[in-house]
PDB file of N, H, CA, C and O in Angstrom:
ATOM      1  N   UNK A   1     -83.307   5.730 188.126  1.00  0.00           N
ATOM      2  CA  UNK A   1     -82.148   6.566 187.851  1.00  0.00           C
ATOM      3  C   UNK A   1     -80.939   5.655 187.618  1.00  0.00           C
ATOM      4  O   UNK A   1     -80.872   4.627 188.292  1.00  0.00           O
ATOM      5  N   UNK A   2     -79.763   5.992 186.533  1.00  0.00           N
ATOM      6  H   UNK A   2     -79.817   6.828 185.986  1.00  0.00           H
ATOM      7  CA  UNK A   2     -78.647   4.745 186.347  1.00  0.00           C
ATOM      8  C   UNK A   2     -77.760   5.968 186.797  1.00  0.00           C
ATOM      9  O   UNK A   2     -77.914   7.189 186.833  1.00  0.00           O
ATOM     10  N   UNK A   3     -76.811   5.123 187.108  1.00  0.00           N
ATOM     11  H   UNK A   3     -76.686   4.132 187.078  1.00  0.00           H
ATOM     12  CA  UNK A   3     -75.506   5.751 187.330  1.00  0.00           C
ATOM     13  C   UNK A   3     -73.968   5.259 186.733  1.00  0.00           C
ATOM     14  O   UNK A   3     -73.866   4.301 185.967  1.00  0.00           O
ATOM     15  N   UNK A   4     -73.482   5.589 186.927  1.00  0.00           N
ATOM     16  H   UNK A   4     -73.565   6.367 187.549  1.00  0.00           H
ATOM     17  CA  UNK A   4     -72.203   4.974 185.967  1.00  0.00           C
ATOM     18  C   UNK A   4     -70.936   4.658 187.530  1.00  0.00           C
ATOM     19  O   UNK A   4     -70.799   5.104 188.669  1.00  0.00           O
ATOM     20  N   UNK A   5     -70.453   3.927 186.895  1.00  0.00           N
ATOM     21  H   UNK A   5     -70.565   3.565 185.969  1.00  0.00           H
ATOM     22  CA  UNK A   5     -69.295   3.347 187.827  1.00  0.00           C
ATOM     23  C   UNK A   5     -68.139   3.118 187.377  1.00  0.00           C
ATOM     24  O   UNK A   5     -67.939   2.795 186.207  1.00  0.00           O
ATOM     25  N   UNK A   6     -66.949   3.299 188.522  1.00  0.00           N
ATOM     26  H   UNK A   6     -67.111   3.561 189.473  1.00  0.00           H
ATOM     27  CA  UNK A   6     -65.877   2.961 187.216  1.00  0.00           C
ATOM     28  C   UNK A   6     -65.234   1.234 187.726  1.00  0.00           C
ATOM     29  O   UNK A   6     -64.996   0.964 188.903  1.00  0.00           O
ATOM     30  N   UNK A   7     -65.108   0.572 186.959  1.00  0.00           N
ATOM     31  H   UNK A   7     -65.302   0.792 186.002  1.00  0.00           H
ATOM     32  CA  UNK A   7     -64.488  -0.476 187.428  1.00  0.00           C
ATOM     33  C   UNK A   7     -62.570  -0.417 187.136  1.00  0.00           C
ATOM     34  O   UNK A   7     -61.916   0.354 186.434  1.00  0.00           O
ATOM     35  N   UNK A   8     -62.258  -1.240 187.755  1.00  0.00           N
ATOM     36  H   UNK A   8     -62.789  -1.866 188.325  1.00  0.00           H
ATOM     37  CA  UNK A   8     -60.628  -1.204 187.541  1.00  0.00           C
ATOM     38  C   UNK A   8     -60.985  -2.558 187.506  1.00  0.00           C
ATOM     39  O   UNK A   8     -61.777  -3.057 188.305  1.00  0.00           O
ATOM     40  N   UNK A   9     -60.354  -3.246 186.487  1.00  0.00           N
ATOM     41  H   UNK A   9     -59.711  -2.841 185.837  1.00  0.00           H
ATOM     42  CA  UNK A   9     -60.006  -4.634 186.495  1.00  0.00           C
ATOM     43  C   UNK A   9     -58.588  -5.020 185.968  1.00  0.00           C
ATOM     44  O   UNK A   9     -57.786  -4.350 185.318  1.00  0.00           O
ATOM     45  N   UNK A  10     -58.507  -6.466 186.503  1.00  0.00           N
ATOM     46  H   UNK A  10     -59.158  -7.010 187.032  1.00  0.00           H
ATOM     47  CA  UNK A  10     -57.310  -6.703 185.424  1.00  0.00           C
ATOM     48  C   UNK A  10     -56.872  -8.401 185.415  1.00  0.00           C
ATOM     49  O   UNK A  10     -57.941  -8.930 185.719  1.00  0.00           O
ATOM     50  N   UNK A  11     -56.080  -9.275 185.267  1.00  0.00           N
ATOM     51  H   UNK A  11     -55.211  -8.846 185.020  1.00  0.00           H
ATOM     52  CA  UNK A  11     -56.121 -10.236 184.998  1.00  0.00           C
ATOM     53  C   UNK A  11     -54.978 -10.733 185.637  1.00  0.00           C
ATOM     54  O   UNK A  11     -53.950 -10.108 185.374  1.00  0.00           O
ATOM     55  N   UNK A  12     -54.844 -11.892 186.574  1.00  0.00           N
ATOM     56  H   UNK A  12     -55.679 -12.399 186.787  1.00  0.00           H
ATOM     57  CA  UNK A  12     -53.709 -12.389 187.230  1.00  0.00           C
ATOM     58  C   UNK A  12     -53.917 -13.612 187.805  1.00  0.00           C
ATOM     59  O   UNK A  12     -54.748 -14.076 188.586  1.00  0.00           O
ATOM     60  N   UNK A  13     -52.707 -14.123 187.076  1.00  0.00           N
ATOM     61  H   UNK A  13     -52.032 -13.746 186.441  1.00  0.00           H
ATOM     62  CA  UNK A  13     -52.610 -15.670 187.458  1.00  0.00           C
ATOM     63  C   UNK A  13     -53.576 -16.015 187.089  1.00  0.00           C
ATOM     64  O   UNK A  13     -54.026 -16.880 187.840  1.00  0.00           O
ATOM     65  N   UNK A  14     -54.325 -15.759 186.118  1.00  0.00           N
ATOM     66  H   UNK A  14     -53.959 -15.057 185.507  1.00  0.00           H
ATOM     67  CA  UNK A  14     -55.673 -16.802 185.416  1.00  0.00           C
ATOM     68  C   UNK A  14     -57.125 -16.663 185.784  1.00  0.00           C
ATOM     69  O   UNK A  14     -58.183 -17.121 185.352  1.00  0.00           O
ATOM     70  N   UNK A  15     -56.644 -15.591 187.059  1.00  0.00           N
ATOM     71  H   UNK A  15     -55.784 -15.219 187.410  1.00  0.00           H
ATOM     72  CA  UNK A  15     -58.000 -14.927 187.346  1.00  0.00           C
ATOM     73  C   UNK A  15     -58.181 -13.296 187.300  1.00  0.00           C
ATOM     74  O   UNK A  15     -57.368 -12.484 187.741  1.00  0.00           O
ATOM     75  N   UNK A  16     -59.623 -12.959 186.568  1.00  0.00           N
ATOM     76  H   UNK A  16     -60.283 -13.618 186.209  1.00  0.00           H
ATOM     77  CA  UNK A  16     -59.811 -11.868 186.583  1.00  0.00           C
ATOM     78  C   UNK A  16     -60.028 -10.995 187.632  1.00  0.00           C
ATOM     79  O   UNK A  16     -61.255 -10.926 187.551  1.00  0.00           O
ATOM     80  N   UNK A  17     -59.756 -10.335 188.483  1.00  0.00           N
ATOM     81  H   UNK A  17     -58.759 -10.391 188.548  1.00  0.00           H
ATOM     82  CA  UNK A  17     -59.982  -9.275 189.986  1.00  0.00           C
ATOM     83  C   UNK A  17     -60.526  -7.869 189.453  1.00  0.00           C
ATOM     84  O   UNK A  17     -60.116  -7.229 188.485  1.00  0.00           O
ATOM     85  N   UNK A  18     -61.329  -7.627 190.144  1.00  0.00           N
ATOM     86  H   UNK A  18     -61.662  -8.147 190.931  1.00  0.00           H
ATOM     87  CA  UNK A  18     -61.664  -6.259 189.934  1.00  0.00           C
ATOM     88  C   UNK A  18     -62.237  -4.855 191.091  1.00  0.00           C
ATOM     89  O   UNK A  18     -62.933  -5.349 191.978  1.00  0.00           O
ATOM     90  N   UNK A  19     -62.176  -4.207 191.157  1.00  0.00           N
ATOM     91  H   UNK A  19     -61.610  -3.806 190.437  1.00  0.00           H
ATOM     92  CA  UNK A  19     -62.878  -2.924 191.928  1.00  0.00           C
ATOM     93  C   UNK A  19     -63.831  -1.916 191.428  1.00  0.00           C
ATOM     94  O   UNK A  19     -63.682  -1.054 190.561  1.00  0.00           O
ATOM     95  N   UNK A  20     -64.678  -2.167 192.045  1.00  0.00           N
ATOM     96  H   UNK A  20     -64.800  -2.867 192.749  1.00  0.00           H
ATOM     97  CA  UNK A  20     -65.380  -0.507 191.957  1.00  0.00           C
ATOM     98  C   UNK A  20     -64.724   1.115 192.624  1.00  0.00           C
ATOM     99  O   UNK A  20     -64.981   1.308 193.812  1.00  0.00           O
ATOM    100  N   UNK A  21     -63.954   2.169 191.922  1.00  0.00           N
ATOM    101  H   UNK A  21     -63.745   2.013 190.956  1.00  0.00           H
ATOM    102  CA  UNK A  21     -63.514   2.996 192.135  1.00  0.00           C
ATOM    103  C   UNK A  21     -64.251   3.596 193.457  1.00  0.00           C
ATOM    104  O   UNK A  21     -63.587   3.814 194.470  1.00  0.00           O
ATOM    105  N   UNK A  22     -65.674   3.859 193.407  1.00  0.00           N
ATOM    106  H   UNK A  22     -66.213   3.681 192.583  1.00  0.00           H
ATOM    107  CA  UNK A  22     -66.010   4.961 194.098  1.00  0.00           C
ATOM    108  C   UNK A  22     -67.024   4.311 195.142  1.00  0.00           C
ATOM    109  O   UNK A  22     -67.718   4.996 195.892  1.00  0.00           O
ATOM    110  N   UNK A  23     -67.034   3.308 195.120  1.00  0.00           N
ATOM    111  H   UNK A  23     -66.470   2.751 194.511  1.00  0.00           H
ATOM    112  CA  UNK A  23     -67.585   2.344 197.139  1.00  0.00           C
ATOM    113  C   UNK A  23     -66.738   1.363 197.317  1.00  0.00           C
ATOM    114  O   UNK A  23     -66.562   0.381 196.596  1.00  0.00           O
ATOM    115  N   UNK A  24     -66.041   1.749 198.627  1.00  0.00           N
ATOM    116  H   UNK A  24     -66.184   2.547 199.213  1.00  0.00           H
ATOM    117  CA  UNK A  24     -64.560   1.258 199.194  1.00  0.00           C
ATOM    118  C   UNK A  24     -65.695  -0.396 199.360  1.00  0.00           C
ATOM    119  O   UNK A  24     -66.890  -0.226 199.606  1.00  0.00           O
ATOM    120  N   UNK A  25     -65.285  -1.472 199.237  1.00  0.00           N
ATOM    121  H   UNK A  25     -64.315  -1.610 199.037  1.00  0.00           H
ATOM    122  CA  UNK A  25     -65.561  -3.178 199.582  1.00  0.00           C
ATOM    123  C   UNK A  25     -65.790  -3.630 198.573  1.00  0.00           C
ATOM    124  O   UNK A  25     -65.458  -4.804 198.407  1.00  0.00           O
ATOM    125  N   UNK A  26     -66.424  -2.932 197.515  1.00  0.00           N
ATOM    126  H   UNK A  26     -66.694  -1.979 197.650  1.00  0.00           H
ATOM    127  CA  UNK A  26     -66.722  -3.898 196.463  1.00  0.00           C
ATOM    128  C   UNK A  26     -65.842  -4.068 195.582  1.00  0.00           C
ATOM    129  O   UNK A  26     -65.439  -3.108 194.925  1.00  0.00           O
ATOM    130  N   UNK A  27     -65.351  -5.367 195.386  1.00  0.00           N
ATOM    131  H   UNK A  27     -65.678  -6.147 195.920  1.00  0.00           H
ATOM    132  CA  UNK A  27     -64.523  -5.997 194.657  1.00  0.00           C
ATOM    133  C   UNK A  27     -64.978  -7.797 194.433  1.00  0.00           C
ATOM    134  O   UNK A  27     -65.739  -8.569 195.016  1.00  0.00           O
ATOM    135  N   UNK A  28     -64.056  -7.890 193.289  1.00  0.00           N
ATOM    136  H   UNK A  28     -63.437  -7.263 192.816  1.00  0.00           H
ATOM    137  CA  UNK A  28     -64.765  -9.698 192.943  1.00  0.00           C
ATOM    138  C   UNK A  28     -63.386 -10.024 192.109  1.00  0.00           C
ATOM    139  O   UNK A  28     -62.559  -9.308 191.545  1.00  0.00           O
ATOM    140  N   UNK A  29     -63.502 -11.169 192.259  1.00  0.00           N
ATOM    141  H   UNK A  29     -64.174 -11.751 192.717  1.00  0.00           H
ATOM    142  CA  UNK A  29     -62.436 -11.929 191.281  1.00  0.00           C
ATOM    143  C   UNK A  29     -63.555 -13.275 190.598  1.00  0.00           C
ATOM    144  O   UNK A  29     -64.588 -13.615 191.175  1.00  0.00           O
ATOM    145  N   UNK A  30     -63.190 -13.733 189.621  1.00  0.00           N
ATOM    146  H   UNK A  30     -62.351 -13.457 189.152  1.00  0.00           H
ATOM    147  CA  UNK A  30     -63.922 -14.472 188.725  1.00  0.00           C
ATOM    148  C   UNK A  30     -62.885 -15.226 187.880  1.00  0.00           C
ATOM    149  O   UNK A  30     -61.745 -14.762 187.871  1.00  0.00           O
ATOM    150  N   UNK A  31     -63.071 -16.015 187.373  1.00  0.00           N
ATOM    151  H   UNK A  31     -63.997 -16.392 187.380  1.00  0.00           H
ATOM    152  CA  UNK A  31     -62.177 -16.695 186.124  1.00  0.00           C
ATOM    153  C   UNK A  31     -62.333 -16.608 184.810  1.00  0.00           C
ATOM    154  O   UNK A  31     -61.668 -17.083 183.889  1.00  0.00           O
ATOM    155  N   UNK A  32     -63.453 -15.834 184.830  1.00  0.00           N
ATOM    156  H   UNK A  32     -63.993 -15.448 185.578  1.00  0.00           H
ATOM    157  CA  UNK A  32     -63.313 -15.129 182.886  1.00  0.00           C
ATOM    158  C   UNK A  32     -63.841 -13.606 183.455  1.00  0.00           C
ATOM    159  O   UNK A  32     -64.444 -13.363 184.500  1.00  0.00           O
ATOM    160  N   UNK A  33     -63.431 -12.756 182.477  1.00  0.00           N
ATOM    161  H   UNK A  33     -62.942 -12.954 181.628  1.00  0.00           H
ATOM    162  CA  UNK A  33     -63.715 -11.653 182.454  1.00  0.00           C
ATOM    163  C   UNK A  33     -65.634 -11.281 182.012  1.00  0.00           C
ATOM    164  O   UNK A  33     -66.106 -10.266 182.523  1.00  0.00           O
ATOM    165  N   UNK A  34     -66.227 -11.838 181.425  1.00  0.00           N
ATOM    166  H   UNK A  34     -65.844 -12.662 181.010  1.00  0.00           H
ATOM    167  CA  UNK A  34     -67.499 -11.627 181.539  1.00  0.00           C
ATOM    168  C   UNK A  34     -68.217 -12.211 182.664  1.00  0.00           C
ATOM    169  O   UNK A  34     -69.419 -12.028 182.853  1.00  0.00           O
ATOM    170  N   UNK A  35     -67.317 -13.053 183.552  1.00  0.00           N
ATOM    171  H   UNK A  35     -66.340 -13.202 183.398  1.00  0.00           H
ATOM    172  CA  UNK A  35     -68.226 -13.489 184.872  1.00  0.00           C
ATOM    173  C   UNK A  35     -67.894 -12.310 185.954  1.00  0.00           C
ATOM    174  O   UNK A  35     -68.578 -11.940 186.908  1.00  0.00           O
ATOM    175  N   UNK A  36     -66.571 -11.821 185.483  1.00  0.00           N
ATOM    176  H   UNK A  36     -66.015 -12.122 184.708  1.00  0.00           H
ATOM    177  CA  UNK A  36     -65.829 -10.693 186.684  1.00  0.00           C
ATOM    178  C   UNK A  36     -66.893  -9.269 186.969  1.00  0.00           C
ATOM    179  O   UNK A  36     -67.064  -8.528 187.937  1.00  0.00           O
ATOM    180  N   UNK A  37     -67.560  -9.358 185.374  1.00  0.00           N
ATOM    181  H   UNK A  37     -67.421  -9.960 184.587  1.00  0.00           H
ATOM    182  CA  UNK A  37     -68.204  -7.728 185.383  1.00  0.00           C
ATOM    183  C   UNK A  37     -69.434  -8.060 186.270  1.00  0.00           C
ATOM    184  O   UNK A  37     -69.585  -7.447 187.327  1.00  0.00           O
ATOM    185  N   UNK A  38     -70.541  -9.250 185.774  1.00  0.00           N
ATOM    186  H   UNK A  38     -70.419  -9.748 184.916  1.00  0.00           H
ATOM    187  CA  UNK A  38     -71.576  -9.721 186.393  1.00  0.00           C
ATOM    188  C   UNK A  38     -71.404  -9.240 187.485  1.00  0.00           C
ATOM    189  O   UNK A  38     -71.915  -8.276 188.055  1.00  0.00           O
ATOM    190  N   UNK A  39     -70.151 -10.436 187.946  1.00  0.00           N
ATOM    191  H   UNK A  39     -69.737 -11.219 187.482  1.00  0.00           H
ATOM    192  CA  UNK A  39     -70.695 -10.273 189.763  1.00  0.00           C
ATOM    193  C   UNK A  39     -70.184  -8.694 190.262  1.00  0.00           C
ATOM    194  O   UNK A  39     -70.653  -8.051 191.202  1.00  0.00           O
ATOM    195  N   UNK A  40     -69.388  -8.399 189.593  1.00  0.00           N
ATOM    196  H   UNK A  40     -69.007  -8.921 188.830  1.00  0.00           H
ATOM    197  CA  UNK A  40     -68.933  -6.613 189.766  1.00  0.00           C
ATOM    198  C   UNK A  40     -70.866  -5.977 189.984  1.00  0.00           C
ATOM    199  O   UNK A  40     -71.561  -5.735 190.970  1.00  0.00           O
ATOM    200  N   UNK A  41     -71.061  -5.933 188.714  1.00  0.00           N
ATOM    201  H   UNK A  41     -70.496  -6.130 187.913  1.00  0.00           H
ATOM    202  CA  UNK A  41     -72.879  -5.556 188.889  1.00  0.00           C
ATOM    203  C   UNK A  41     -73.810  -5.917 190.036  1.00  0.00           C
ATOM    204  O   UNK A  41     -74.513  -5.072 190.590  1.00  0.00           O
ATOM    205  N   UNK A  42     -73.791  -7.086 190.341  1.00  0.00           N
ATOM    206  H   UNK A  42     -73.220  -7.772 189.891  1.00  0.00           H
ATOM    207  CA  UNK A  42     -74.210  -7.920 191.343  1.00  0.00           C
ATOM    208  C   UNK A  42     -73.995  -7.131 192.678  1.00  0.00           C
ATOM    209  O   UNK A  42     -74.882  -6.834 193.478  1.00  0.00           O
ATOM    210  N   UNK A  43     -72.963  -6.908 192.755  1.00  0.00           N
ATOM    211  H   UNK A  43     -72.242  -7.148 192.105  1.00  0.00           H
ATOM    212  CA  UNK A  43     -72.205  -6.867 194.121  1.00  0.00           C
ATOM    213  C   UNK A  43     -72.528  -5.465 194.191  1.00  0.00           C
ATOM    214  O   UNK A  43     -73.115  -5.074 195.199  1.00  0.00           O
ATOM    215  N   UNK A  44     -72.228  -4.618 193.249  1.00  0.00           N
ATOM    216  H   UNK A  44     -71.751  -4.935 192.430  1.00  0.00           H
ATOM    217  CA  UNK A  44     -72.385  -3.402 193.707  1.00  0.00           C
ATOM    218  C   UNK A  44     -73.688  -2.780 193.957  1.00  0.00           C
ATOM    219  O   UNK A  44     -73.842  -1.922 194.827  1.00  0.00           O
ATOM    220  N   UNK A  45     -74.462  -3.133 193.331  1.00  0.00           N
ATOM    221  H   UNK A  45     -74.337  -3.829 192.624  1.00  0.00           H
ATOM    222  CA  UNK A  45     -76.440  -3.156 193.444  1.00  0.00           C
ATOM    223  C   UNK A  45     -76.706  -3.840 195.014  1.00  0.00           C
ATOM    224  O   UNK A  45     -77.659  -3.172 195.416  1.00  0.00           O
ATOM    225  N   UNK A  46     -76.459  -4.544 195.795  1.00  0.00           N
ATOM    226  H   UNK A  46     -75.685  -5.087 195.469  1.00  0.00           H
ATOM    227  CA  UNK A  46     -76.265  -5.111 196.985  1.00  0.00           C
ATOM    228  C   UNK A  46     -75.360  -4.019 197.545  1.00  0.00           C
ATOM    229  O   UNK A  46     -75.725  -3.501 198.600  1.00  0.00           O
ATOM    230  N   UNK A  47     -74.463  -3.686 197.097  1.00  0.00           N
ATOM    231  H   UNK A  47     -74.166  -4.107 196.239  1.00  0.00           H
ATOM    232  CA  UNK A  47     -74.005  -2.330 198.297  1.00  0.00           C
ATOM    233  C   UNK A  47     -74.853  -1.233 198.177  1.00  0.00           C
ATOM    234  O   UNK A  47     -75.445  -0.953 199.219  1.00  0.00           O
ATOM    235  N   UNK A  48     -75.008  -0.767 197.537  1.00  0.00           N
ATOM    236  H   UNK A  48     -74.527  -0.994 196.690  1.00  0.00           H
ATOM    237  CA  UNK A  48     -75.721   0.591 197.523  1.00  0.00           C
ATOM    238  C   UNK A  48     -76.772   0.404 198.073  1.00  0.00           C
ATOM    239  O   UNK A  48     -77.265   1.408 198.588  1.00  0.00           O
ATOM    240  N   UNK A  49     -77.492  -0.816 198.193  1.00  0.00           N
ATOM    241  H   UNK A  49     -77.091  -1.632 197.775  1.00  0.00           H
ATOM    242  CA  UNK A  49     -79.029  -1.178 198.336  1.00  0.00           C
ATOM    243  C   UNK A  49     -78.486  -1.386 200.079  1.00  0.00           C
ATOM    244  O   UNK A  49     -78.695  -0.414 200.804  1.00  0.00           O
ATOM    245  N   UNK A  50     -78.122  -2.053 200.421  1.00  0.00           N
ATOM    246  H   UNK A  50     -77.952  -2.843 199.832  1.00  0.00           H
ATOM    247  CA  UNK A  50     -77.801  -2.191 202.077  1.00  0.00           C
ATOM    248  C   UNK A  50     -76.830  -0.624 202.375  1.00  0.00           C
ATOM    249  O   UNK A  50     -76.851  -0.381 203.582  1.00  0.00           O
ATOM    250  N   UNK A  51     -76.195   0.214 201.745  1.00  0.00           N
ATOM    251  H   UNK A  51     -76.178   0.016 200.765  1.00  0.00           H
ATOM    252  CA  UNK A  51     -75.664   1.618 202.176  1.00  0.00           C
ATOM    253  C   UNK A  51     -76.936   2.368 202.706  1.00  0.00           C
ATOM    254  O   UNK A  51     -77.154   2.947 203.771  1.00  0.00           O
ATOM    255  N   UNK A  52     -78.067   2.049 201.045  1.00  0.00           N
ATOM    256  H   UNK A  52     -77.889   1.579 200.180  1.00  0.00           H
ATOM    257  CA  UNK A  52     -79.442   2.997 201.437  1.00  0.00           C
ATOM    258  C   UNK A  52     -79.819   2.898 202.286  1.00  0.00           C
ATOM    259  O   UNK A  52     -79.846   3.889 203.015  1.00  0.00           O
ATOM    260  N   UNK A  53     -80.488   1.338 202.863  1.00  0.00           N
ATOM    261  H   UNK A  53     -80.466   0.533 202.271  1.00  0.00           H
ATOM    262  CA  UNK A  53     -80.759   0.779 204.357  1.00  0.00           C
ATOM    263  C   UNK A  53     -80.246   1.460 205.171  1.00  0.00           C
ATOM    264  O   UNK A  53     -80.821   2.237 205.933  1.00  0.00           O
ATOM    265  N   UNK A  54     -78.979   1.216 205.088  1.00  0.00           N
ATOM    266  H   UNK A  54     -78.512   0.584 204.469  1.00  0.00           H
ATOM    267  CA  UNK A  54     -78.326   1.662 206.847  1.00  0.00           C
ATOM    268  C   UNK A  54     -78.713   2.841 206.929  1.00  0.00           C
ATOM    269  O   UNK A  54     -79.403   3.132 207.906  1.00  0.00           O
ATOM    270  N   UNK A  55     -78.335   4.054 205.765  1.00  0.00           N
ATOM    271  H   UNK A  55     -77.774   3.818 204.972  1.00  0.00           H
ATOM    272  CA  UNK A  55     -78.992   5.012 206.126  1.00  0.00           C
ATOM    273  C   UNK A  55     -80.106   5.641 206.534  1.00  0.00           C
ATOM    274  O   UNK A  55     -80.101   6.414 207.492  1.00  0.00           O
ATOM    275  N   UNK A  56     -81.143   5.361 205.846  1.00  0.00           N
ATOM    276  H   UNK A  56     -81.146   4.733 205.068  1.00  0.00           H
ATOM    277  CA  UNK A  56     -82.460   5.260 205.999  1.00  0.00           C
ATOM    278  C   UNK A  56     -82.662   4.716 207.654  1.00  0.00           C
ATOM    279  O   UNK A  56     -82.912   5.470 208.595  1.00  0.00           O
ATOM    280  N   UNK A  57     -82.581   4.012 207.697  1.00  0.00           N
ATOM    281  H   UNK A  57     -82.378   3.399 206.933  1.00  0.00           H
ATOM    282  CA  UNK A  57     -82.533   3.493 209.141  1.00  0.00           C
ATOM    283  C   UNK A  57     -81.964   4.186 210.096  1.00  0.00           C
ATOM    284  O   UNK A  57     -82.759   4.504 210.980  1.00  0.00           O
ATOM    285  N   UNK A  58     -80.990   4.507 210.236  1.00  0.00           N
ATOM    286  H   UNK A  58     -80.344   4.249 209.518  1.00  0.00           H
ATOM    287  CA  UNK A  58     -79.927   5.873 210.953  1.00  0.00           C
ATOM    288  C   UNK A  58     -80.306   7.054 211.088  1.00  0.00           C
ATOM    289  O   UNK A  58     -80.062   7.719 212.095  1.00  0.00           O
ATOM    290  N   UNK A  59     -81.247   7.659 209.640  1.00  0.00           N
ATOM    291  H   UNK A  59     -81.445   7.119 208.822  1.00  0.00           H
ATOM    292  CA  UNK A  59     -81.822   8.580 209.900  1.00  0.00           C
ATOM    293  C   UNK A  59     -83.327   8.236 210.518  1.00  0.00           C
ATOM    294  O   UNK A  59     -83.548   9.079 211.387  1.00  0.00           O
ATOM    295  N   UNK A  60     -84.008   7.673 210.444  1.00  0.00           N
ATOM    296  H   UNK A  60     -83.828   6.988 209.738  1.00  0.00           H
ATOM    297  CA  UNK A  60     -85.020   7.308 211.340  1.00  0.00           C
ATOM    298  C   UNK A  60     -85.982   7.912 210.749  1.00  0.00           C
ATOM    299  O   UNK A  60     -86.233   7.566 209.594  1.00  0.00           O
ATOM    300  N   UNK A  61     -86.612   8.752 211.249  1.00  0.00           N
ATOM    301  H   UNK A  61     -86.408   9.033 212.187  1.00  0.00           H
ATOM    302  CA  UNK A  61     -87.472   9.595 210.493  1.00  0.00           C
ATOM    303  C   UNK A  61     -87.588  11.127 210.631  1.00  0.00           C
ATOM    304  O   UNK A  61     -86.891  11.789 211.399  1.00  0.00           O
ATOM    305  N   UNK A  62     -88.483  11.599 209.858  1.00  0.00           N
ATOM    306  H   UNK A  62     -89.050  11.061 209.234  1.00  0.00           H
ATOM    307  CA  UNK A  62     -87.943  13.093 209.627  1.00  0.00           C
ATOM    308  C   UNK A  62     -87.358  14.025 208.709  1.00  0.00           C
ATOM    309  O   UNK A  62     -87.291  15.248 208.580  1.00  0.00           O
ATOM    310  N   UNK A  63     -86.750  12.455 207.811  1.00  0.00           N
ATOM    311  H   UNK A  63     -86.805  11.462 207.916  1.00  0.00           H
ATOM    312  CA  UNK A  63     -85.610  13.359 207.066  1.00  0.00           C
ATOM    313  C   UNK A  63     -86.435  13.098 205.729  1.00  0.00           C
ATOM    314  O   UNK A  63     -87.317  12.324 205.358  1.00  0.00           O
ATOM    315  N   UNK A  64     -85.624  14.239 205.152  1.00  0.00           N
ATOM    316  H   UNK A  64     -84.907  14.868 205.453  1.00  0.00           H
ATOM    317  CA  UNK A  64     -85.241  14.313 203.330  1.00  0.00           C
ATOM    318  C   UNK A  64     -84.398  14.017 202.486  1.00  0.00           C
ATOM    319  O   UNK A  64     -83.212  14.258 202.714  1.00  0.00           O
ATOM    320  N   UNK A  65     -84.873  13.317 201.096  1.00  0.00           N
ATOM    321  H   UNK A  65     -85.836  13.121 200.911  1.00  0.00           H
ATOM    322  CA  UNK A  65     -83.597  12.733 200.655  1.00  0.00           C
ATOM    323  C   UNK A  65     -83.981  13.541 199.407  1.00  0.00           C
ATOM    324  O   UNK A  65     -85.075  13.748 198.881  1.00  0.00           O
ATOM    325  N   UNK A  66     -82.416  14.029 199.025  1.00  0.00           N
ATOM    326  H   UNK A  66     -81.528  13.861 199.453  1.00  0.00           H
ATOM    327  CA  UNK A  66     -81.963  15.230 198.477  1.00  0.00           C
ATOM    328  C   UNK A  66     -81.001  15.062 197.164  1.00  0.00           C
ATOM    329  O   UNK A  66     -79.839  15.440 197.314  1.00  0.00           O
ATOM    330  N   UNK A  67     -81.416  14.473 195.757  1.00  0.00           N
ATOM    331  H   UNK A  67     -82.360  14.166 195.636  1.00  0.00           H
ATOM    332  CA  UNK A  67     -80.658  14.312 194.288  1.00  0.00           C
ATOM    333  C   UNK A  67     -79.070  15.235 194.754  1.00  0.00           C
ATOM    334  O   UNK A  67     -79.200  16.437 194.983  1.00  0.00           O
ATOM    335  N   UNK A  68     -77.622  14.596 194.869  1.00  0.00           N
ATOM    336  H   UNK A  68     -77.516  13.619 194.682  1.00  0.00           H
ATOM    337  CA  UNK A  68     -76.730  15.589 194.474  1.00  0.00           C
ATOM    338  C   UNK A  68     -76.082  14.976 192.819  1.00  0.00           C
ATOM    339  O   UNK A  68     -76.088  13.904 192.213  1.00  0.00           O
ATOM    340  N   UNK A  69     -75.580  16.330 192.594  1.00  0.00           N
ATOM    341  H   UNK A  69     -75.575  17.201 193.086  1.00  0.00           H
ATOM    342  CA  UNK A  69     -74.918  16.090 191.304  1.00  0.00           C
ATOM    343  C   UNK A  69     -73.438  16.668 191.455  1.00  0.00           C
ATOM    344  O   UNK A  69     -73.163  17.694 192.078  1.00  0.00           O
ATOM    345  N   UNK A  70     -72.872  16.157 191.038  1.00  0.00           N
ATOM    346  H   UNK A  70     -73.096  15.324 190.532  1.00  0.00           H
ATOM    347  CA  UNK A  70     -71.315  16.204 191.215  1.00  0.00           C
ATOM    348  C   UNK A  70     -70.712  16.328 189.886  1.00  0.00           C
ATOM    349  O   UNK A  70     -69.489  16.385 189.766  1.00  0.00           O
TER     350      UNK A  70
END
């Protein structure tokens, strides 16, 4: 399944910084803008993937995991 993300980036002092709108930590700064998105990608595939964990784990067992659409 893909999902879409929004990034905010922008450029300062010679380095590119950026955020993912919708999972509060992930952010990256880089020094060109095609290294900024990478690790943007990078980083955010590593959150969601350790979010799933924790959850999964938290819920223990028992449970159901349930597609929402927004």
């Amino acid at each position: 399944m893909e999902n879409t993300y929004t990034a905010v980036i922008k450029q300062d002092d010679g380095w590119w910084i950026g955020w993912i709108e919708e999972i509060p930590g992930v952010n990256c700064q880089e020094k060109t803008r095609e290294e900024l998105m990478e690790t943007l990608r990078v980083t955010l595939k590593e959150a969601l993937e350790m979010n799933r964990n924790e959850a999964l784990t938290v819920a223990a067992s028992d449970y159901s995991e349930v597609a929402l659409k927004i």
